[in-house]
Each structure stands twice: as C-alpha cells, then as structure tokens.
TIVEX-955287 format. One line per field, with one value per residue (C-alpha): x, y, z; residue number from 1. Coordinates in nm, 4 decimals. Example, Ala and Ser with C-alpha at 12.3 -4.5 7.8 and 13.67 -1.06 7.14 Angstrom:
<sites>
x <- [1.2300:1.3670]
y <- [-0.4500:-0.1060]
z <- [0.7800:0.7140]
k <- [1:2]
</sites>
This chain:
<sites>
x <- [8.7367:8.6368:8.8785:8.8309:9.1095:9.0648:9.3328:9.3157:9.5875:9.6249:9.3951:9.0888:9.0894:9.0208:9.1580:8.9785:9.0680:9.1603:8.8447:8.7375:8.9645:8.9094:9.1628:9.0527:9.0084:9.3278:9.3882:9.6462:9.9123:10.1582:10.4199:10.1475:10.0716:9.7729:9.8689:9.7704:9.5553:9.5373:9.5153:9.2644:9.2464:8.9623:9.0432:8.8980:9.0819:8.7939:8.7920:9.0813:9.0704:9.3274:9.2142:9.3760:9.2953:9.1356:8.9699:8.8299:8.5648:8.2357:8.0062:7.6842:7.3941:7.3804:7.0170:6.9437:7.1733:6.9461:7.0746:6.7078:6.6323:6.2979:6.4319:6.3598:6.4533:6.4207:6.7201:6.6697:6.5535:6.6992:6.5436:6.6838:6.6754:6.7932:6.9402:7.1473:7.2826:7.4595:7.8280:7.9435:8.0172:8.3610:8.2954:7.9592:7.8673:7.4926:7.4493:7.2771:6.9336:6.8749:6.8754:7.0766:7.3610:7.6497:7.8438:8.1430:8.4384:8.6854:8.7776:9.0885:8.8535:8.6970:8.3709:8.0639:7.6779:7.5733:7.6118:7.6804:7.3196:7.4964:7.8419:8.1016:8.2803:8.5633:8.9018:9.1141:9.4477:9.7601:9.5646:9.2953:9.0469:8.6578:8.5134:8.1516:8.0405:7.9210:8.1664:7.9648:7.5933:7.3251:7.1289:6.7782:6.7219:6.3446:6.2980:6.6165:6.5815:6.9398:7.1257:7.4212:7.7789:8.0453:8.4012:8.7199:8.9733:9.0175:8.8814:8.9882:9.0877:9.0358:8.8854:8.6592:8.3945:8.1865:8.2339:8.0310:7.7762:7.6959:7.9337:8.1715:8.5432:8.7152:9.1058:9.3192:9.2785:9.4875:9.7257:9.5423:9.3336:9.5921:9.6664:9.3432:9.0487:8.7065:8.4064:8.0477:7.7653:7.4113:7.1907:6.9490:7.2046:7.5367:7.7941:8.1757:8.4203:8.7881:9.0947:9.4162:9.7681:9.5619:9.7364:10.1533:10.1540:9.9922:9.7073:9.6134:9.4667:9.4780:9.2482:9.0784:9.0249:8.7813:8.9170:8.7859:8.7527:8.5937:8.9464:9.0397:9.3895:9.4931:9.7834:9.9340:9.8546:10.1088:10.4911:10.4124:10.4316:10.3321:10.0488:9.9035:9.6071:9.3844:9.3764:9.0589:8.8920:9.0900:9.4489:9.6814:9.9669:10.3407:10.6252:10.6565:10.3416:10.3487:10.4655:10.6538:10.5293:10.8030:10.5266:10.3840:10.7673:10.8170:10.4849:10.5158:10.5984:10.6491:10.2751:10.2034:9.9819:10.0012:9.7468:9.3885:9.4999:9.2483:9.2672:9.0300:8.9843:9.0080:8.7619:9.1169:9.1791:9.4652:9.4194:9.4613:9.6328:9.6219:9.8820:9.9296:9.9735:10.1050:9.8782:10.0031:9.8853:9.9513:9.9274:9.7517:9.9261:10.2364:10.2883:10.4438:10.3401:10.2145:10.2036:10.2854:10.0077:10.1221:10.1464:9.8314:9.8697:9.8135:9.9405:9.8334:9.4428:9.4878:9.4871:9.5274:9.4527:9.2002:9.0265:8.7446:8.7419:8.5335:8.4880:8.2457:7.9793:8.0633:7.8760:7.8002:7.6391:7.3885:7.5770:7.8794:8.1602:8.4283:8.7679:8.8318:8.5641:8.6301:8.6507:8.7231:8.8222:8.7067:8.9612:8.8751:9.0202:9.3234:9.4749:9.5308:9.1455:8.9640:8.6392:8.5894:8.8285:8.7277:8.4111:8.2738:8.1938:7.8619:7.7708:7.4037:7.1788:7.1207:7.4925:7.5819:7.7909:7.7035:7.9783:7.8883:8.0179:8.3727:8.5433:8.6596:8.9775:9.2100:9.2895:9.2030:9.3016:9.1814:9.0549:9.2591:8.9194:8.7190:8.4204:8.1957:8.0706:7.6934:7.6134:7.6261:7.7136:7.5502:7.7614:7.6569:7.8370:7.6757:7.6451:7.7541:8.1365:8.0305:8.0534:7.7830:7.5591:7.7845:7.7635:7.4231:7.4068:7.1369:6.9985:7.2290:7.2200:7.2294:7.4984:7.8775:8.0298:8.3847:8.6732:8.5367:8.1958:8.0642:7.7674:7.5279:7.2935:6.9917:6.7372:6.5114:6.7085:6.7815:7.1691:7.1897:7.4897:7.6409:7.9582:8.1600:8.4084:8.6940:8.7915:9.0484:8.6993:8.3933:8.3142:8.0049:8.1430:8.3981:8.4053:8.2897:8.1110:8.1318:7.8243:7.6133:7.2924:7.2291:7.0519:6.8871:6.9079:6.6924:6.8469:6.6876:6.5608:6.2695:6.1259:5.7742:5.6594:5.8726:5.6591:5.5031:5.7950:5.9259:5.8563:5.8162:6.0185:5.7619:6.0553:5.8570:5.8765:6.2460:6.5866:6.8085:7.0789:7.2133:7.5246:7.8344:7.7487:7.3702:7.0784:6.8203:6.4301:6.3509:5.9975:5.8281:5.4846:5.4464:5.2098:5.2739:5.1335:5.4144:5.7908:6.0407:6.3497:6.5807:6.4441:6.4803:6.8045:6.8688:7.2350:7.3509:7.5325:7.7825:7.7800:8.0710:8.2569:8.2834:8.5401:8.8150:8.6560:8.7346:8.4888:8.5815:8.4611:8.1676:8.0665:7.7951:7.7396:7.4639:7.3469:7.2748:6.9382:6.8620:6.4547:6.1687:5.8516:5.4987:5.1974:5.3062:5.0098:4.8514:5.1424:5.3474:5.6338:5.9584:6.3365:6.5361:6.9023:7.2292:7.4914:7.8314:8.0874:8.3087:8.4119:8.6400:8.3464:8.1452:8.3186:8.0539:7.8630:7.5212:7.4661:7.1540:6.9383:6.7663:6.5321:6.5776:6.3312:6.3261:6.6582:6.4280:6.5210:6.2564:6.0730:6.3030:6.6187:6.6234:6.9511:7.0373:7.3777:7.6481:7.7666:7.9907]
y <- [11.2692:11.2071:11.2352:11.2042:11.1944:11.2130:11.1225:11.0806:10.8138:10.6253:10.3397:10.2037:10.1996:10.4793:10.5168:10.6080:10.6398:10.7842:10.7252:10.7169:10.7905:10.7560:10.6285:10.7518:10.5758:10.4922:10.5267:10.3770:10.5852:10.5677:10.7842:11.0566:11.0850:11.2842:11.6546:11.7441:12.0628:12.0847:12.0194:12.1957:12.0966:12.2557:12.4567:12.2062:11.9117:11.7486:11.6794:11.6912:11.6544:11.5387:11.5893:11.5343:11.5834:11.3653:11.4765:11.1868:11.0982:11.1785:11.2804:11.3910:11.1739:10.8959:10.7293:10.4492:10.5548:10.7224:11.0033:11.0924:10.9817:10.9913:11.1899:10.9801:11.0534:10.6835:10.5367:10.2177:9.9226:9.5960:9.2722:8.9715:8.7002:8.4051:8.3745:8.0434:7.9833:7.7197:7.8699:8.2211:8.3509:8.4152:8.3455:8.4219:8.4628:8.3994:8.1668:8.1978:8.0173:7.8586:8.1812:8.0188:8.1914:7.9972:8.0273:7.8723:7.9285:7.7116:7.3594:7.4011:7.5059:7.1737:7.2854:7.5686:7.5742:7.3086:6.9423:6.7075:6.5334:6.1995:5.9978:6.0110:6.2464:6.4470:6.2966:6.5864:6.5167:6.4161:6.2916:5.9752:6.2977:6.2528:6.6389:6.5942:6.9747:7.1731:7.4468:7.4963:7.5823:7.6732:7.9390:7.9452:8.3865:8.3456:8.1145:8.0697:7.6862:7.5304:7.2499:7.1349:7.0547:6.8534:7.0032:6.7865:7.0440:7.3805:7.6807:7.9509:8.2762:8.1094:8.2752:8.1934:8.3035:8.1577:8.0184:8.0004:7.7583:7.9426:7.6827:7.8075:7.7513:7.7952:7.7988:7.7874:7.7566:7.6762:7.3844:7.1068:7.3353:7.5149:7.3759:7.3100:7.3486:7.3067:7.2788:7.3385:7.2927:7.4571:7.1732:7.0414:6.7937:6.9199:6.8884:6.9699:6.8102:6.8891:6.8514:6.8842:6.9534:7.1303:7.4663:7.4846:7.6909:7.7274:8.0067:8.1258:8.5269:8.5192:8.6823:8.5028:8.7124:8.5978:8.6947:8.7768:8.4321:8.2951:8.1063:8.2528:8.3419:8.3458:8.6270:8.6195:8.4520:8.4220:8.3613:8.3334:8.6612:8.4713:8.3771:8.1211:8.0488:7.8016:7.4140:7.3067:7.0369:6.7470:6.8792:7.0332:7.3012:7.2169:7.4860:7.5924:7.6551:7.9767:8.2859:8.5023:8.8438:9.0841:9.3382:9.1432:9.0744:9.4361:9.5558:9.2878:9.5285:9.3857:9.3097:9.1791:9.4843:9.3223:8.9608:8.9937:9.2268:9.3733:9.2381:9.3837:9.2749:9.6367:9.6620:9.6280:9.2695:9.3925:9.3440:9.6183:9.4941:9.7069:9.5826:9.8013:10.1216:10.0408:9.9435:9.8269:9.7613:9.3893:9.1899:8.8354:8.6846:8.8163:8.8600:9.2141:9.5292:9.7477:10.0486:10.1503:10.4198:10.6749:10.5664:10.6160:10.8620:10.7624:10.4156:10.0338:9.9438:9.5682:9.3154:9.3538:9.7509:9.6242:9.8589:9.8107:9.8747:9.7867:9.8368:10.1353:10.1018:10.0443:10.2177:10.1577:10.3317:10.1955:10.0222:10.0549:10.1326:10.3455:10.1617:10.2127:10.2040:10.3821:10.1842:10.3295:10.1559:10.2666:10.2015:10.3137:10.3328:10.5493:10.4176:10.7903:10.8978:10.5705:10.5307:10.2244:9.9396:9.5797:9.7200:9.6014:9.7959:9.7021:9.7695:9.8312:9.7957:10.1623:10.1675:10.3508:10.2279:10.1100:10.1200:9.8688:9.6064:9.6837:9.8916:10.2431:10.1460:9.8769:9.6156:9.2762:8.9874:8.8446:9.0488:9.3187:9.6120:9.7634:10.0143:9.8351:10.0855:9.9932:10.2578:10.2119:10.4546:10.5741:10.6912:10.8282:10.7655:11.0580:11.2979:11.6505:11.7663:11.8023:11.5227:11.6507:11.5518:11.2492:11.0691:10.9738:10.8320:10.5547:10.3562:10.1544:9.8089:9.6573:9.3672:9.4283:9.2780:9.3034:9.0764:8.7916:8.9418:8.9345:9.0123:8.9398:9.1649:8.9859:8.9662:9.2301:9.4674:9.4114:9.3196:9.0108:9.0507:8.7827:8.6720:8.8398:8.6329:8.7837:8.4932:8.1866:7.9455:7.9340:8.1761:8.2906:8.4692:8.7406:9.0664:9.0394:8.6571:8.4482:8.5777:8.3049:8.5297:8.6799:8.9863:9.1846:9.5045:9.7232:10.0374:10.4053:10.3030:10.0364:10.2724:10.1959:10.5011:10.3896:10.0796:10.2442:10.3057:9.9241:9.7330:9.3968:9.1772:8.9660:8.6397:8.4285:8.6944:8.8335:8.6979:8.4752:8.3806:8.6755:8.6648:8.9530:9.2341:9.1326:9.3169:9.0901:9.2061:9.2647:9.2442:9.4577:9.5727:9.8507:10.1224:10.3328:10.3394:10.4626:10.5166:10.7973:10.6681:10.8871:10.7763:10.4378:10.2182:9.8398:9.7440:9.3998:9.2350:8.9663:8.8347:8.9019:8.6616:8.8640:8.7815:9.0049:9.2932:9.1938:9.1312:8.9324:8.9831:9.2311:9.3783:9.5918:9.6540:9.9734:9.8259:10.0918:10.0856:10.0747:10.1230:10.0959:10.0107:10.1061:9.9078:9.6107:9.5112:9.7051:9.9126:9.6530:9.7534:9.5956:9.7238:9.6741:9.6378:9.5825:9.3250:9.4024:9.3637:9.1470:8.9095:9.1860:9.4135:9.1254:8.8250:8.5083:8.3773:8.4365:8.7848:8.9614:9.2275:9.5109:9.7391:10.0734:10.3567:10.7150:10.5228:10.2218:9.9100:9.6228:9.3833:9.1472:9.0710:8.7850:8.5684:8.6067:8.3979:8.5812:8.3443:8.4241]
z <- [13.0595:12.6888:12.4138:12.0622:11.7754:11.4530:11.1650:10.8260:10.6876:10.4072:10.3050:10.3277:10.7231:10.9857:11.2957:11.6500:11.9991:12.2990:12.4884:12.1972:11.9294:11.5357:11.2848:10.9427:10.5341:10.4397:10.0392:9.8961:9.7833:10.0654:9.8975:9.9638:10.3257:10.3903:10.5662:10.8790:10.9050:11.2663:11.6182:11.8261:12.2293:12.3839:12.6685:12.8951:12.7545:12.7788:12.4016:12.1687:11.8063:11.5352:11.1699:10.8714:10.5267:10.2772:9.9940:9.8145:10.1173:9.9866:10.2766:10.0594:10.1911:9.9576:9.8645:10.1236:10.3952:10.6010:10.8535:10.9461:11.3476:11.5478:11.8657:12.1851:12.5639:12.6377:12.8418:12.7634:12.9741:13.1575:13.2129:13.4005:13.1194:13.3204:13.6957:13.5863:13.2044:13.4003:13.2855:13.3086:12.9586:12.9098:12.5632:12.3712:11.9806:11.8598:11.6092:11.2903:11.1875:11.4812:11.7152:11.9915:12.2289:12.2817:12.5763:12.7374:12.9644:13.0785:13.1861:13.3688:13.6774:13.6656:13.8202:13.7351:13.7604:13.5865:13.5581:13.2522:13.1857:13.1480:13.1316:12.9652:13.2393:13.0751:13.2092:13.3735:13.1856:13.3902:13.6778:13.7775:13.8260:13.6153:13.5447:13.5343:13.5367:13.1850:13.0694:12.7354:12.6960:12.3732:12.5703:12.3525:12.3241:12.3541:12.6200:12.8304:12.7825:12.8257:12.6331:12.7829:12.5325:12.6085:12.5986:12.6365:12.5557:12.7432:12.6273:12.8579:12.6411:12.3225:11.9978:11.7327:11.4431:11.1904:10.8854:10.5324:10.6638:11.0230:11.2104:11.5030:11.4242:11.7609:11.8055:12.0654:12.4637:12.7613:12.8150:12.6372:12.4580:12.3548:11.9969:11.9037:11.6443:11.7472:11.5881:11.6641:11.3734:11.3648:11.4118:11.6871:11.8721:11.7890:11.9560:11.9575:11.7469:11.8496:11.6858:11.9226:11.7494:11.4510:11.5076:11.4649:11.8249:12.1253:12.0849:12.4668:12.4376:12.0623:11.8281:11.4969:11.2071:10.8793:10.5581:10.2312:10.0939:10.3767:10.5581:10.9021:11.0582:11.4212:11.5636:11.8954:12.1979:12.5268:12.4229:12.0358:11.8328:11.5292:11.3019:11.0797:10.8728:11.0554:10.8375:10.7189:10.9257:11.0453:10.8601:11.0825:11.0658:11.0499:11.1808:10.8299:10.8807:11.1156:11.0260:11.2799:11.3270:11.4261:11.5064:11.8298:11.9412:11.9474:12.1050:12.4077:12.7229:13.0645:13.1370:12.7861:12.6965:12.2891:12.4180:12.1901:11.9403:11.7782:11.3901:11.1000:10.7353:10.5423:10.2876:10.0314:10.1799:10.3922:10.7439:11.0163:11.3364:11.6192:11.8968:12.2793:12.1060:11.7861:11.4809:11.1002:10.7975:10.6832:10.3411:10.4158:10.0707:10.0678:10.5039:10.4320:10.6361:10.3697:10.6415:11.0129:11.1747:11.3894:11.7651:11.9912:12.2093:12.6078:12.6289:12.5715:12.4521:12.4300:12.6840:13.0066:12.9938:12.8020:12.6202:12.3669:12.0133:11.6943:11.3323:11.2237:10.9382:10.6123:10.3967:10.0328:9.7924:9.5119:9.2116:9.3621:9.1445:9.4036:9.3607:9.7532:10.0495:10.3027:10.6483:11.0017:11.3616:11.7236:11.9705:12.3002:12.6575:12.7390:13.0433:13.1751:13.1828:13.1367:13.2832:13.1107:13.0728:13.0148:12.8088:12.5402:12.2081:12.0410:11.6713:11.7152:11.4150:11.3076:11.3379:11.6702:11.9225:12.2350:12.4964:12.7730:13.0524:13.2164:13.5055:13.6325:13.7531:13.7577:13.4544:13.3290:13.5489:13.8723:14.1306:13.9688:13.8479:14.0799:14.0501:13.8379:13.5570:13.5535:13.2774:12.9032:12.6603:12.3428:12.0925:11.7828:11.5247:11.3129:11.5521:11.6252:11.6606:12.0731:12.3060:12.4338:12.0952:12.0136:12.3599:12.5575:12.8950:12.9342:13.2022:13.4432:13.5112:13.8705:13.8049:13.7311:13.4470:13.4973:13.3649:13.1595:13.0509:12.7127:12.4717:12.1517:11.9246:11.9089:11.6187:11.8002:11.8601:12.2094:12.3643:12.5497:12.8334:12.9879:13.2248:13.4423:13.6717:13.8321:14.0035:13.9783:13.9455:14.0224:14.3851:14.5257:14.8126:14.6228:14.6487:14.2773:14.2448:13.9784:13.7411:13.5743:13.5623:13.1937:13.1077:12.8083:12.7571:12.5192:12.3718:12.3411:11.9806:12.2016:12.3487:12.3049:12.2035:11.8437:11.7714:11.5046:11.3211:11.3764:11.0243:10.9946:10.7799:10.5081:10.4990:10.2781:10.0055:10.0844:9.9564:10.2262:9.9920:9.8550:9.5840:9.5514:9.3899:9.2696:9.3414:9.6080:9.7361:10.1035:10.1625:10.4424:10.6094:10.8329:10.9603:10.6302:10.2716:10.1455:10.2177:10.2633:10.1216:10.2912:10.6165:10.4950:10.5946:10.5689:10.7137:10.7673:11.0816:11.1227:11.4287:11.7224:11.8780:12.2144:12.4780:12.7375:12.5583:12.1994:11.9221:11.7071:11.3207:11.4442:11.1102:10.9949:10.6368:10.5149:10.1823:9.9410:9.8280:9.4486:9.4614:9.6782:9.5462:9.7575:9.8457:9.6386:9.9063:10.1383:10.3297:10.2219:10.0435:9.8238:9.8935:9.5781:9.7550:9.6270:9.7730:9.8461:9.5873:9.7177:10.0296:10.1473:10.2307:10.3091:10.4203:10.3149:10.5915:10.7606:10.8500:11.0744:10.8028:10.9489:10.8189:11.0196:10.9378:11.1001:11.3036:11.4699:11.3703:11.2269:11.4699:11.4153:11.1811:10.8987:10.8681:10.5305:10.3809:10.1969:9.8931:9.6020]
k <- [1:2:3:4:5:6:7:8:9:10:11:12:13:14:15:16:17:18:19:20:21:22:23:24:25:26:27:28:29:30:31:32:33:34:35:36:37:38:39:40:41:42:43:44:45:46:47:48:49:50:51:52:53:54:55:56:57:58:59:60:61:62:63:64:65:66:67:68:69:70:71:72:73:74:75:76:77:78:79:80:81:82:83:84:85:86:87:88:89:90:91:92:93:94:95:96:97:98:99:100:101:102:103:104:105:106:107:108:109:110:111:112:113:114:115:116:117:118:119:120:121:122:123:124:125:126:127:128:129:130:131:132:133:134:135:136:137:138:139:140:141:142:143:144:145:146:147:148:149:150:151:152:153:154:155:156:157:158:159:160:161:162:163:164:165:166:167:168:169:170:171:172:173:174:175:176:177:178:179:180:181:182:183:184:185:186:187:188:189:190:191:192:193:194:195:196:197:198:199:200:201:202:203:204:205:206:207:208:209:210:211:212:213:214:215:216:217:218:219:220:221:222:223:224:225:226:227:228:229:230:231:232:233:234:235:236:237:238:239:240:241:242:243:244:245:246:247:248:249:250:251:252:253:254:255:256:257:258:259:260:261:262:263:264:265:266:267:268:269:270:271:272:273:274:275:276:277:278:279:280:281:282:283:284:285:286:287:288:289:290:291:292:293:294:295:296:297:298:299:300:301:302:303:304:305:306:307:308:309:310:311:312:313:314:315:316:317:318:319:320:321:322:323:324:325:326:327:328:329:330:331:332:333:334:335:336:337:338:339:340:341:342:343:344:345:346:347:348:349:350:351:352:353:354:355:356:357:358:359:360:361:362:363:364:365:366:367:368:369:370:371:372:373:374:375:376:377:378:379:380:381:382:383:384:385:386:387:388:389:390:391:392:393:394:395:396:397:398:399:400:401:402:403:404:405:406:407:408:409:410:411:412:413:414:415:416:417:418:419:420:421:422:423:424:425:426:427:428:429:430:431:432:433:434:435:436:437:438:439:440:441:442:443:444:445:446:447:448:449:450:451:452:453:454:455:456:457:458:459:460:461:462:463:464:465:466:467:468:469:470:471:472:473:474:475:476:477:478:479:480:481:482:483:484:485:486:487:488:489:490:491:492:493:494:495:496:497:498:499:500:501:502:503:504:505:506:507:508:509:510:511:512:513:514:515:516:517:518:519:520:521:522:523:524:525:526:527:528:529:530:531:532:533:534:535:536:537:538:539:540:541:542:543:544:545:546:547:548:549:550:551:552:553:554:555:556:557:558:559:560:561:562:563:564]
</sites>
C-alpha cells in the first residue's frame, strides 16, 4: 500500500510521508498558517493526499532546471563489485578527491573479515584481551583494492559528515566510543585520529547535522535527549556545554522509536528535526523551537521502525534574489502498510529518489526483519499525481540488505550498496549472514541505449572552487553541436553519511543556469552557472557536479569545493 501526503506549512521546509509522505515550504509567518483545501482518499486507499495552500511557490519551469526526460524501459542493472571489503558496512560515506568508500562497523565484536596488516593490536579495554581484526576499510570505487585503518575507539551506531576540507568528522559510538571525536583526512596514508571525552555526553544512535557555517551539531543518542555543537579538534565539551532538548524527552516511547532522528539544515538556517512522529522547527543560535508540524499520521519513522527519509532538491533559479527557498523532506515508512523498513533513500543525480535496501516486515535490531525486499524503487520526484507515473519498479538484487546496510552515489552515476548484518557479530551460518560482499547498482538512466546523451565533463577548463553567490564555468563535450537549454540540468551533491537507514547531510543542489555558450570547440560547449547564495543552501565543503541532459547524467561527476 502506497500513501502519499501532501501539506503545505510554514517555512522554508516541506513535509513527506506515509510511505511516502511530503511535508511542504514552510514561509515564515507563523501567525498565518497556511489553510487546508482538502483531503481526497481514493476509493482504494491506496493513495491519500493532504494539500494545503501556498501561494508564493512558483512552479513555472525556470531556465536550467530541466523537466525534459529521454523515456527508457531499462530496469537497471547489478554487478557484484567485491565478495570481501573485509568489514560489513554499517557505516559508509564516499569521500571527496580521492574517490574512496569508507566503511566501518564496530569494535565491540572484536572480530570481522579482515586482519590488521601489522602490530600495534588494539587493546580490548577492561580486559588483558589484543583485537587484531580491521573494523575500518578505504574501499577504492574503481578497483576494489582495500586499505586497512586502525580504530581504537568503538564505532557501532555512530554518525558523521564532512567538513570544509573533505575530512570525516565522526562522533559518538558505543561504550568507549561513546564520547568521542574522530577524525579521518583525505590523503594517501591517513589514518584515524581520535579524541575520547571530546563530546559532553555519550552519543550511541545519534544523528550529526552540518550547518550553515560549516560547524556540525549532534541530537540524541540512547538515554540523552540533548544536543551540542561538536568542539573543534582536540577541545572538548563541558556540561554547560549540552543543551537539553525537551523535544527527544517527550518523543521517547517504550521502544525508543525517537534514536537517529532525522535532522535537516532549512534553507533559512533553522534546522528541521523530525523525531518518531513528531517533527519541529528549531533555532541553532538561540535553541528555541520556532514551530511544531502537525503529527504524522500512522506511527513512528525513526529508529527502530526505521523508516527512511531524505531531503528533496533544492532548486534555484538564475541570479537568485527570492528571500525564501523553498525546501521539502521525504519521510517514508508507515509502520501500518510498510513494505519497506530499514531502507535507504537515495538522492540520485537527476534528482529522483531511489528507495533501496531494507525489509517487509519486522524492525531494526537483531534478527528482528524478515522478508528481505530485493527490489528498489524509483520515485520521481516530478512525476504525475498517480502512483502509478510517480513510482517505477526496477530490477531486483539477489542479496538482502537488512539491518545495518548502507550506500554511496558514485561519480558515474551508479549506487554502490554495502552491509547488512543482523547479527550480535560476525556469523556466517544465520538465517541472514553477516554481509561483507559489496555491490553496484546502475539505475534506469545507464541504460546503454542513453550513452549518447551522457556528456563528458572537460575538468581542466571547468571551475573546482566555486565561491557563494558568484557565477563559475563548467566545461563539457558531447555528441551535440549545440545545446537545448531546457533539456539542460547541472545539480550538485553532497555526499551521505548512510547508516540504520539515515543519511546524514545528503544534499542535492539544481544550480540555475545563467548561459550556455555552443561549440566554444567542436561540440564542446561552456555552462555559465550560478553558485548558491549562501552556506544555508549550500553548506561549504566538496560536493559531486553533474551535468544531466534529456535526464542522463554526465560520464562522470567533478568534485568541486564550496568556499565562502
């Protein structure tokens, strides 16, 4: 059963669920709620609908924000990338510049696939124990060649995302790990750097958001309905420190359904929590809730129903001058009807949604799901009013990724899935075994019969470092000699930090496009652009560009670095 619900409230943010649902822009003026024109259930229930009004969204196509789309029937297509990354990815984010997957799970297990390459042995705290097994791994994307990390303090159910310079800040953990920063750097032979007793409380199933200026906060985690921004490197929090957050106190049920909220910076620089059912509207400066949202209908989303959920497109226009843009949030997974739970929501390139990973029945925990669901899910975000033109069924995959799985958008387009372990450790003879095998899997817009549509990115003549609110070239060279512009899209991606069906900081940005000038060489063509106005639409970092045109995305994305 497929539900959609659609509200419009007021700010910046929208609203989705159900499975899925829609929570719509959210503007300001909270004196003035937005009316409700209607509620229409179709006589099926198959697809219910909530709209309210809004008038100052402006859905005229806009230059550069291409709706056109090459029609394909192409299901898509799985390869087996690896049979051992050595760990199973509980945790996995790509990082930027030197195309590597990072993966890790947990300590506290003391074994998994793959040995350290050397001494020094982690000590197991508490005990005369030496762990000399991997729980961290880069995975190279092209060629599946492994490097081995050292961790010393646990990482199970931690979070994390990247900061200015492409760098993983990780927080929290179990036990140990618990308290603690860590730090992994973009360079050849990095490793961690961890700083225990950084964080003012424990952090176990929290969720890291990146704000506007580039620092990051951390809200929640088991027994601490609180939050706190994280210190810079080395410094560390005092009790003064934390802030207590009487919205997580009151959303905690009996099975903790309020664990990895899901937390999104609003294109105003307020941040939308969404907590079991419940989701507010909170000020990062001053810690006051600005504005509650109406209760989701058909129970808890978070962890351990574990549903999915993800921020839609942003979409600018060229020379941007609106005071407010729009932003909207997918939650997904009502408990009453799911046929998904423990999925994962992925922000594809030409801005769809890909709904992937995760089971038909049961909830998060161990050996608590069963009936794998094998199939992803297309849905468009731009489609028709039908579920029926919104929602495509593609090919299935042959491995289950239940509790603990994960994934990354790659550079080409394709999904790289990972993870999957049900199990108190590491067990090959489960009813679901521990999964250390990693696949890719290419969406509907690789179908081969597309190539011709796939440009290519000219990097030597196109902008890397691009400033807020300047105009920057993209270079690129196709099979055309000249361009339609409304075919024509170029959105940027910031990279997830994927874990228990949570994506942390996933982010795609559609650039409006000031000009594109033809055959500046032979079918090669420039893409005047402009850059997002501020870190609140755009938090600084290094973000994947693609060039989409008739909907297929480029061969392959450039990193380019947000800066101020």
């Amino acid at each position: 059963m497929t539900i959609l619900w659609r509200g419009l409230c007021i700010l910046p943010l929208l609203f989705v669920s159900g499975n899925c649902q829609f929570l719509f822009p959210f503007l300001h003026h909270f004196d003035n709620p937005a009316s409700i024109e209607g509620l229409n259930v179709g006589d099926s229930g198959n697809i219910e609908s909530v709209k309210i009004a809004l008038d100052s969204i402006d859905h005229k196509k806009k230059k550069g924000n291409a709706n056109v789309n090459v029609e394909t029937k192409y299901k898509g297509k799985w390869e087996l990338f690896t049979q051992n990354a050595g760990v199973s990815a509980m945790h996995l984010i790509l990082l930027p510049k030197i195309d590597q997957a990072l993966m890790f799970d947990a300590t506290v297990w003391k074994q998994s696939k793959i040995k350290l390459p050397g001494p020094p042995c982690r000590h197991v705290e508490e005990t005369n124990e030496q762990d000399c097994f991997c729980h961290s791994v880069l995975l190279d994307i092209e060629t599946a060649k492994i490097r081995p990390l050292r961790l010393k303090y646990d990482t199970w159910c931690s979070s994390g995302a990247l900061d200015v310079n492409g760098r993983l800040v990780s927080t929290g953990g179990y036990n140990n790990g618990s308290d603690t920063v860590r730090i992994l750097d973009i360079c050849p032979n990095c490793d961690w750097k961890e700083y225990p007793g950084a964080l003012g409380n424990g952090r176990w199933y929290a969720t890291q958001v990146t704000l506007g200026d580039g620092r990051f906060m951390v809200f929640g985690g088991r027994n601490f309905p609180t939050y706190e921004f994280v210190p810079p490197e080395g410094q560390r929090n005092a009790k003064n420190q934390v802030f207590p957050f009487k919205f997580l106190a009151e959303t905690h049920d009996a099975v903790e359904n309020n664990l990895y909220p899901f937390v999104y910076l609003s294109t105003d620089g307020n941040l939308f929590i969404f907590a079991n059912n419940r989701s507010v509207l909170l000020n990062p400066n001053t810690q006051q809730i600005l504005h509650e949202f109406p209760v989701l209908p058909g129970g808890a989303r978070n962890y351990p129903a574990s549903g999915s959920s993800c921020l839609l497109p942003i979409t600018l226009q060229p020379d941007e001058t609106r005071h407010v843009i729009p932003a909207e949030v997918l939650v997904c997974g009502d408990p009453n009807y799911a046929i998904r739970l423990m999925g994962d929501a992925v922000v594809l390139p030409t801005g769809d949604v890909l709904l992937i990973n995760g089971a038909q029945s049961g909830s998060a925990g161990w050996d608590d799901a069963r009936d794998p669901n094998f199939t992803p899910v297309l849905y468009r975000v731009r489609g028709g009013k039908d579920a029926g033109s919104k929602f495509t069924v593609l090919k299935a995959s042959q491995i289950a990724r239940l509790y603990h799985s994960s994934f990354a958008l790659l550079p080409d387009g394709k999904i790289l899935i990972g993870g999957s372990n049900t199990n108190p450790g590491y067990m090959d003879n489960a009813l679901f075994p521990t999964e250390v095998r990693v696949e890719k899997f290419s969406p509907h817009y690789l179908d081969p019969s597309l190539n011709k549509f796939r440009q290519e990115i000219v990097l030597e003549k196109s902008a890397n470092q691009i400033n807020y609110g300047k105009r920057f070239t993209v270079q690129i060279r196709g099979a055309d000699k000249a361009l339609d512009e409304q075919k024509l899209q170029v959105n940027i991606y910031y990279p997830a930090f994927t874990t228990h069906g949570i994506s942390m900081n996933q982010r795609l940005i559609q650039l409006g496009t000031i000009q594109v000038i033809n055959n500046v060489a032979p079918k090669t063509h420039n893409i005047i652009l402009q850059a997002p106005k501020n870190g609140n639409i755009a938090p600084p970092g290094y973000y994947m560009l693609f060039v989409n045109y008739n909907g297929v995305p480029c061969r392959r994305a450039m990193w380019v670095q947000m800066l101020p």
